[in-house]
FITOR-576821 format. One record per residue (C-alpha): residue in three letters; x, y, z; residue number from 1. Coordinates in nm, 2 decimals. Example, Ala and Ser with C-alpha at 12.3 -4.5 7.8 and 13.67 -1.06 7.14 Angstrom:
% FITOR-576821
+-----+--------+--------+--------+-----+
!   r !      X !      Y !      Z !   k !
+-----+--------+--------+--------+-----+
! ALA !   1.23 !  -0.45 !   0.78 !   1 !
! SER !   1.37 !  -0.11 !   0.71 !   2 !
+-----+--------+--------+--------+-----+
//
This chain:
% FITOR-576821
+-----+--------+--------+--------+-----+
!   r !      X !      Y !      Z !   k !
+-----+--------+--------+--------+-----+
! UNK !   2.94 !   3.60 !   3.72 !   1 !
! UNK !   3.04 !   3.91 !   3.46 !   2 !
! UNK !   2.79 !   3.79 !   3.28 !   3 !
! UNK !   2.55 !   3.92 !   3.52 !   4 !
! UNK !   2.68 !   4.26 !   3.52 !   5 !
! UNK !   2.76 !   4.43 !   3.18 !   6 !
! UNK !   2.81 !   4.78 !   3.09 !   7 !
! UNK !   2.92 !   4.94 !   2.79 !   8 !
! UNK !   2.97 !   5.31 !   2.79 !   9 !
! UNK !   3.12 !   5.63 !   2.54 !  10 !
! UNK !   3.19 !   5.93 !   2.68 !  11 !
! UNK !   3.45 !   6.23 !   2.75 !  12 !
! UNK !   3.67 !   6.23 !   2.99 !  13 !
! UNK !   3.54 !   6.53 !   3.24 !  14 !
! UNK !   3.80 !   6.50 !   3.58 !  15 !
! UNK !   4.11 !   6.45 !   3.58 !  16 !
! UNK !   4.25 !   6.07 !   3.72 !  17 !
! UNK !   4.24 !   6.09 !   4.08 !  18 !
! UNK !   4.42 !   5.75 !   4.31 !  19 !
! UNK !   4.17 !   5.57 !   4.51 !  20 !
! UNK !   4.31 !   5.23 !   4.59 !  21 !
! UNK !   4.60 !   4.98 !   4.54 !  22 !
! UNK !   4.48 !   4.56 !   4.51 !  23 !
! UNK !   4.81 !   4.39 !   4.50 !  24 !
! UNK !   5.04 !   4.67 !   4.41 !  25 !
! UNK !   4.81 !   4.75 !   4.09 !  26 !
! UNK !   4.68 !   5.11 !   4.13 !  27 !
! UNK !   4.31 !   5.18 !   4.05 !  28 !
! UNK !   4.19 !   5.57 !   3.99 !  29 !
! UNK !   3.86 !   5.76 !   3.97 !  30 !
! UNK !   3.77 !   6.02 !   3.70 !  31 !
! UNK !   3.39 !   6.12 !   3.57 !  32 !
! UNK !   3.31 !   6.00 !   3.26 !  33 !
! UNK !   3.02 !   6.27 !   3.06 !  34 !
! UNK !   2.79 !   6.04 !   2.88 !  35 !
! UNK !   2.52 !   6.21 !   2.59 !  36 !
! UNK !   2.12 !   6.12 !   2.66 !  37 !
! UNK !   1.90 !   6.08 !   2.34 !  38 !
! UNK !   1.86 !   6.42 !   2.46 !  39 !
! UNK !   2.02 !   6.74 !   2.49 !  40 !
! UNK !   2.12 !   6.58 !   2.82 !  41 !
! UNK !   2.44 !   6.45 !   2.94 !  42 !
! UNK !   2.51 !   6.23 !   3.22 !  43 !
! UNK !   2.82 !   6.24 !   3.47 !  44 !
! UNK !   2.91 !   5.90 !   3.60 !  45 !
! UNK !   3.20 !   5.82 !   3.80 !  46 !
! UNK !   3.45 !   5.54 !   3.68 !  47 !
! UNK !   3.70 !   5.32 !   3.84 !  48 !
! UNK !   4.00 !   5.24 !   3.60 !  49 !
! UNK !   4.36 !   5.07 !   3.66 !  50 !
! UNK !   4.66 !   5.23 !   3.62 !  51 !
! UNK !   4.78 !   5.05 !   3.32 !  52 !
! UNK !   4.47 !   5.10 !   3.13 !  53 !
! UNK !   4.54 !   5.43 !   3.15 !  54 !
! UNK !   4.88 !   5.42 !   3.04 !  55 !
! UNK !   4.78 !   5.19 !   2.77 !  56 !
! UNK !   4.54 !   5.45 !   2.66 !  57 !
! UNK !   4.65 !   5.82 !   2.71 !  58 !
! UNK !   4.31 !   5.86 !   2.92 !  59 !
! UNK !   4.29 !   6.24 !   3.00 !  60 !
! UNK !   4.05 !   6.50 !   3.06 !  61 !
! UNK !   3.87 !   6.56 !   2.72 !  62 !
! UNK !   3.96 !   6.23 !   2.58 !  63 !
! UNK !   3.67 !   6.03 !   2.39 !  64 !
! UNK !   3.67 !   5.67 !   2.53 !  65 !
! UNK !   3.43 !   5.37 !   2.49 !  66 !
! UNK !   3.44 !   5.13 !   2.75 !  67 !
! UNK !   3.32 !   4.78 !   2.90 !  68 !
! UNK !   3.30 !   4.66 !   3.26 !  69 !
! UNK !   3.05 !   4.66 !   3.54 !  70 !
! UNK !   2.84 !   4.85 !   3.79 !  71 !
! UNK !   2.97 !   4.81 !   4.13 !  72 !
! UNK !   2.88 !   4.92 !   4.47 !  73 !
! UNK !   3.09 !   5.02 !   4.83 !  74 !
! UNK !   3.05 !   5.16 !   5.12 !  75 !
! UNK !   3.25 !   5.51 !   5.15 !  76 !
! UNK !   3.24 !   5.67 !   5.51 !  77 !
! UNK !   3.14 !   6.10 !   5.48 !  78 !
! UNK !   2.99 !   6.30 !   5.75 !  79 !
! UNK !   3.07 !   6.00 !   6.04 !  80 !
! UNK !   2.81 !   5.78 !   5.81 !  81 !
! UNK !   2.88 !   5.46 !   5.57 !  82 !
! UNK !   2.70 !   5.52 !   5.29 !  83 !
! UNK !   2.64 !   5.35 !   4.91 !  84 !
! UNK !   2.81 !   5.45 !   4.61 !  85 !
! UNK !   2.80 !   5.35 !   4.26 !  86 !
! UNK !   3.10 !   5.36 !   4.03 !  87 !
! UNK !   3.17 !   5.19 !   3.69 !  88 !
! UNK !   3.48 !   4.93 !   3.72 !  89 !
! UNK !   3.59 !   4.92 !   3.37 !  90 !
! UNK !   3.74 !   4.60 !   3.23 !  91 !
! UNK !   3.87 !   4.70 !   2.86 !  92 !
! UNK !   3.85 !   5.05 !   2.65 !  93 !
! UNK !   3.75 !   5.01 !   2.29 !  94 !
! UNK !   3.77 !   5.21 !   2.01 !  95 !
! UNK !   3.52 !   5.45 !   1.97 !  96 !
! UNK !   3.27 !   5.37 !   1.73 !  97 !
! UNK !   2.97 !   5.62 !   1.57 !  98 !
! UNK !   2.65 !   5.53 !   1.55 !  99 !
! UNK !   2.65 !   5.28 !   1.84 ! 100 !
! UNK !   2.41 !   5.31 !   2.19 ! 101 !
! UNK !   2.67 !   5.51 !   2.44 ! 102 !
! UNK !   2.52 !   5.37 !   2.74 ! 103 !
! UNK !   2.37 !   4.99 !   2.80 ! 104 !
! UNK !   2.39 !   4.80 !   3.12 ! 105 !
! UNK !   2.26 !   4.47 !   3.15 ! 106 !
! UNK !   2.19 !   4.29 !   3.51 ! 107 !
! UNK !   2.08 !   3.99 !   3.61 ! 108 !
! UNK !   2.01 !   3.98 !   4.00 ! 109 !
! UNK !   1.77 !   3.95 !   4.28 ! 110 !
! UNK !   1.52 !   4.23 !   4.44 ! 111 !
! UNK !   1.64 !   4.24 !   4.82 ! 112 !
! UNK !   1.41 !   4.54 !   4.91 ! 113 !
! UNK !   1.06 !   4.60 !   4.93 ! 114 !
! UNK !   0.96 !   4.80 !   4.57 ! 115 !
! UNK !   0.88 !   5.12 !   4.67 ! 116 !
! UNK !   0.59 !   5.26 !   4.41 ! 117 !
! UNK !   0.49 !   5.63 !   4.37 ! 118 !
! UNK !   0.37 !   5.89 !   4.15 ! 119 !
! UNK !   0.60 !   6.17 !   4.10 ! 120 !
! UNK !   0.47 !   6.54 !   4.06 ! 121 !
! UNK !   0.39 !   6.52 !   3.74 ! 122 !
! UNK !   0.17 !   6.24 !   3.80 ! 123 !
! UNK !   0.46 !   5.97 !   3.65 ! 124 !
! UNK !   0.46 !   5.65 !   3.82 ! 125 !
! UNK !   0.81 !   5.52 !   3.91 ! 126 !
! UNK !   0.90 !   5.22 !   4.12 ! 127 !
! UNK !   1.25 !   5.20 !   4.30 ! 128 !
! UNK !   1.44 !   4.87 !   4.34 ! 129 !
! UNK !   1.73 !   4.77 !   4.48 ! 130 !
! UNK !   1.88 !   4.47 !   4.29 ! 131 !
! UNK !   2.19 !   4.19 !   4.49 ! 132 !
! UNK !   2.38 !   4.10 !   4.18 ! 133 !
! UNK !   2.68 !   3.86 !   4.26 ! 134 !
! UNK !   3.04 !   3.83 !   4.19 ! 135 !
! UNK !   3.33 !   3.66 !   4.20 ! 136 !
! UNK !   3.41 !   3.56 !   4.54 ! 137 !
! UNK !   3.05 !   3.55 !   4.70 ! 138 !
! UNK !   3.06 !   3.92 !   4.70 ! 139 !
! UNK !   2.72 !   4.11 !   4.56 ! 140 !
! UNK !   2.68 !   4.48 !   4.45 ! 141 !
! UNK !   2.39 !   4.60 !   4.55 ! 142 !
! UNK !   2.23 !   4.83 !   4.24 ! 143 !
! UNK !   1.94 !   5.08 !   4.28 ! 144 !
! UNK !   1.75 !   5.11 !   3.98 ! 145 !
! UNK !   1.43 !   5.31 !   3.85 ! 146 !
! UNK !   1.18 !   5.22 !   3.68 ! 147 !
! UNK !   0.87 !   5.42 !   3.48 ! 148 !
! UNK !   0.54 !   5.40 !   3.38 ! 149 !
! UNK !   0.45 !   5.07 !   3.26 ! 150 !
! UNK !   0.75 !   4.89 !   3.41 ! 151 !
! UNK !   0.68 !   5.02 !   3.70 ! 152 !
! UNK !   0.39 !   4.87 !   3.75 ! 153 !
! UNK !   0.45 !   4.57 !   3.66 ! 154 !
! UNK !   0.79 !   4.55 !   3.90 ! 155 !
! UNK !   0.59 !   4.73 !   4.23 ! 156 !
! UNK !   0.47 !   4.40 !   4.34 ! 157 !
! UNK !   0.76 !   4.15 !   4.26 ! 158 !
! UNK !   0.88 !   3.98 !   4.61 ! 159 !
! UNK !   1.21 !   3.96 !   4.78 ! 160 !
! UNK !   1.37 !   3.75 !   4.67 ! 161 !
! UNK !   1.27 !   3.73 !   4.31 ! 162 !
! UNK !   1.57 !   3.74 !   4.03 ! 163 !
! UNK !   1.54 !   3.95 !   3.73 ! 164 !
! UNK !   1.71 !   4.07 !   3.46 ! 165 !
! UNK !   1.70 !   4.43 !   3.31 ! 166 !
! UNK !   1.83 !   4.68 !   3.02 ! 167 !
! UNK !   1.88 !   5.00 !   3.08 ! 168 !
! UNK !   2.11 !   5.29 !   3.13 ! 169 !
! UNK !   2.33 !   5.45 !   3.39 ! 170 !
! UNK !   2.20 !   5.76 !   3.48 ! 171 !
! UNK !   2.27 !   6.05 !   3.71 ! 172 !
! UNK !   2.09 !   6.27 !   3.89 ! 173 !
! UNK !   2.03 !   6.59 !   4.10 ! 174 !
! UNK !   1.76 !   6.56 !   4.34 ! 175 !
! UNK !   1.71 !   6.80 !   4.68 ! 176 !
! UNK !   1.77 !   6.65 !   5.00 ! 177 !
! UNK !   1.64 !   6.81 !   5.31 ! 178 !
! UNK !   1.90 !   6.89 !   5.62 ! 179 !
! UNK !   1.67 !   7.03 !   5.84 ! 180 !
! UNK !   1.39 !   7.27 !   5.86 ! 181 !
! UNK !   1.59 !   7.55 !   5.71 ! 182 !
! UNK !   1.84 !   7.39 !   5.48 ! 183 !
! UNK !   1.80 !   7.17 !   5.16 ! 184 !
! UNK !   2.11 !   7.01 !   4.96 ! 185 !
! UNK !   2.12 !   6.91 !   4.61 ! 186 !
! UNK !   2.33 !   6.58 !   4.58 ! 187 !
! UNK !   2.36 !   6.35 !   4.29 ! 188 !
! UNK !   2.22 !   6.04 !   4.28 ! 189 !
! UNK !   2.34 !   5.78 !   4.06 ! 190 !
! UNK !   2.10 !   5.45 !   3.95 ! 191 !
! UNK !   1.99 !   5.24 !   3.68 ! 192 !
! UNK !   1.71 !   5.39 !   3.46 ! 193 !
! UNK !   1.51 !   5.03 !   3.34 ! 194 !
! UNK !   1.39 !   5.00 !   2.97 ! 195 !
! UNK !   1.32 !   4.61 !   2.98 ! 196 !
! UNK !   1.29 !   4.40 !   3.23 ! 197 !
! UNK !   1.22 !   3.99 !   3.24 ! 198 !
! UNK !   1.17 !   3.76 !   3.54 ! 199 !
! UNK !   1.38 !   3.47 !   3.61 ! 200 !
! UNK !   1.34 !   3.21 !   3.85 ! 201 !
! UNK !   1.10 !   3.34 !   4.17 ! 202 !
! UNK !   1.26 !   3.20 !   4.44 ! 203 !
! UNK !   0.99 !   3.04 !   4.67 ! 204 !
! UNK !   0.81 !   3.28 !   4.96 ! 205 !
! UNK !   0.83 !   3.62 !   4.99 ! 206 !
! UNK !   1.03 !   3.74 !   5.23 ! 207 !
! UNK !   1.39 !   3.81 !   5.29 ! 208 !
! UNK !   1.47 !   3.48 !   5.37 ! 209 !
! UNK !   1.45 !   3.37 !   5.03 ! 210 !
! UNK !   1.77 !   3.53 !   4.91 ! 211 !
! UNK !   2.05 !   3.30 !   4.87 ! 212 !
! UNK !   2.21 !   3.30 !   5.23 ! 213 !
! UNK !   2.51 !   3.54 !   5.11 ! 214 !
! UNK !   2.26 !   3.82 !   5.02 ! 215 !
! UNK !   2.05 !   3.82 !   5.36 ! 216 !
! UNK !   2.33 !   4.03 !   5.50 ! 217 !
! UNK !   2.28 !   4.33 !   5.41 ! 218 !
! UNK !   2.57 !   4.62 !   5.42 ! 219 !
! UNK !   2.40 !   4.85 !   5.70 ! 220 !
! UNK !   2.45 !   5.14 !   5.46 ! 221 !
! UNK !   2.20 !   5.08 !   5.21 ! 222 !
! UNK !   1.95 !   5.28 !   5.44 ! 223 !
! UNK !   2.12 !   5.53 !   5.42 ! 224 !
! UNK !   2.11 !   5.55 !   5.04 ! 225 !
! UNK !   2.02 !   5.90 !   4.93 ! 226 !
! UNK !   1.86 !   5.83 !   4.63 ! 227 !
! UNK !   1.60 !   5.60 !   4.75 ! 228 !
! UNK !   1.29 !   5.86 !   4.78 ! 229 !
! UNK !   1.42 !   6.20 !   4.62 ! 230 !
! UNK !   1.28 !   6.46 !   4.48 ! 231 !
! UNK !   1.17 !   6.50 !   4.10 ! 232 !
! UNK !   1.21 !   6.93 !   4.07 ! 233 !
! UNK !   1.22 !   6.81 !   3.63 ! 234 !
! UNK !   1.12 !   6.43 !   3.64 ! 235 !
! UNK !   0.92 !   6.49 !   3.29 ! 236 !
! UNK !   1.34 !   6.60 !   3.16 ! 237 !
! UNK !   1.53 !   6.27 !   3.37 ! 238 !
! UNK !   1.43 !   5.99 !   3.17 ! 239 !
! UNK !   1.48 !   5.94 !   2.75 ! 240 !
! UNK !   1.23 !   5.69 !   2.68 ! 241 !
! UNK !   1.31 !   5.45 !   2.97 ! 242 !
! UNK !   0.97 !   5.41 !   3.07 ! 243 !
! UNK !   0.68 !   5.39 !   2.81 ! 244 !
+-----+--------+--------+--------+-----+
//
């Protein structure tokens, strides 16, 4: 199933290690990884990394690390609600090395949403997607993912149930989330921005359930995923190229 779900990123370490969890007495910490864009950009992605890596490789705030593991997904409770978050699970640092792409993810999973298809403010069409990929275990993460112009046309009308694979990048953003009449909250959203995507085997039909029987279950969460219909303040400045 790894095979599925590969990232590779290189990056400075931003935060310092902070303990999140324990899996048989092997401790696993969190830490923001700053990643360059093409661009002047940068992004800030969170990362999940074992104790012993970090032992193994000095990992500290302002340390230059390149990485490989996967995107995963889990449900954190804030504000009395479960939501979705993203973090990178790595598997193995690297030594760093110039010249190479800082930030590739490859998936290979099925659409378990509806596309949702718009044009942005600047008159950009992007389509969202929320992708099942499996692991080990029959366990899934369930990926968001963006995609632009011409990709996103050709994704909007994909069915549920439909597996794909897809390129791209890890990406954060800020986008502006309204509270209430009065009150509006920038949060971060974090997602996969698409460069190429290919279609696998279309599962017959079109509806839900299509999905192999493990993914029709849904975690109750992903409605409440914040990043499913932000709002673009700079959506001609969030994407290098991923698009057209």
């Amino acid at each position: 199933m790894e095979s599925a779900n590969k990232v590779f990123l290189t990056g400075t370490v931003v935060t310092e290690p902070v303990y999140s969890h324990s899996v048989y007495g092997e401790g696993f910490y969190e830490m923001f990884l700053s990643v360059n864009r093409l661009s002047a950009a940068t992004d800030r992605l969170p990362i999940t990394v074992s104790e012993r890596l970090i032992a193994g490789w000095d990992v500290k705030v302002g340390s230059a690390v390149a990485l490989n593991g996967q995107l995963r997904s889990y449900n954190k409770f804030d504000g009395g609600a479960s939501r979705l978050r993203l973090t990178v699970f790595v598997r193995e640092f690297e030594p760093v090395q110039e010249g190479r792409n800082p930030n590739l993810i490859e998936l290979e999973g099925y659409i378990c949403k509806p596309p949702i298809y718009r044009m942005t403010p600047f008159k950009r069409e992007i389509c969202d997607l929320l992708l099942a990929v499996n692991r080990a275990y029959n366990k899934s993460d369930y990926i968001p993912c963006i995609a632009w112009g011409r990709n996103a046309r050709y994704v909007k009308d994909i069915p549920i149930g439909a597996k794909i694979q897809i390129s791209g990048r890890v990406q954060s953003r800020e986008y502006q989330k309204r509270l209430s009449e009065t009150e509006i909250e920038t949060r971060t959203a974090f997602e996969v921005s698409v460069n190429q995507i290919g279609t696998g085997v279309f599962v017959s039909g079109t509806g839900p359930e299509t999905l192999p029987e493990h993914l029709r279950e849904q975690p109750q969460s992903l409605s409440s995923y914040d990043g499913a219909q932000p709002f673009f303040p700079n959506d001609d400045k969030t994407n290098d190229g991923g698009g057209e």
